[in-house]
N, C-alpha and C positions, 0 to 999 in steps of 0.2 A: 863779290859777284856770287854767294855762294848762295843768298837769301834772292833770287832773281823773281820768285812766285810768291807775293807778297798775296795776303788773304784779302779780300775788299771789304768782307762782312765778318763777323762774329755768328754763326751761323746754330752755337750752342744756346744762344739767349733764346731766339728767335723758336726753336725746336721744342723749347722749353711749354715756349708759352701756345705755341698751336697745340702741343700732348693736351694742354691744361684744358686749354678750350675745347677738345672734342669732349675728353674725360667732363668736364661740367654741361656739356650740350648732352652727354648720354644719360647723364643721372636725373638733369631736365626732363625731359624726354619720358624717362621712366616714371617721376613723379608723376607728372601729367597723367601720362598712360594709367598708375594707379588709381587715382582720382576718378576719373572717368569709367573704369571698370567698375569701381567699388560704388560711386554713385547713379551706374543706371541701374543696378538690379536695384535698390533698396527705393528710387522715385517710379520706377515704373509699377510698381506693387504698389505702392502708394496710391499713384494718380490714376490708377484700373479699378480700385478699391472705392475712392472717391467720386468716380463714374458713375460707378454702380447704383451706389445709393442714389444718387438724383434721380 
């Protein structure tokens, strides 16, 4: 009777893999974010440039 509060779940695996999943949702996220920053300045000067001329 000493073990009366038996565990239902494994609770370490679980912890494991939601860390992992924010941790890869933020570095997502940041790529994204880089992409985006670093290709509107370089098309907007572009396609203002090519305006122009017509």
């Amino acid at each position: 009777m000493t073990n009366s509060i038996l565990p239902l779940a494994n609770w370490g695996m679980g912890t494991a893999i939601i860390i992992f999943f924010a941790v890869l949702c933020v570095v997502m996220a940041a790529i994204v974010l880089n992409f985006v920053l670093r290709g509107k300045g370089s098309n907007d000067h572009n396609n203002n440039s090519n305006l122009d001329k017509e």
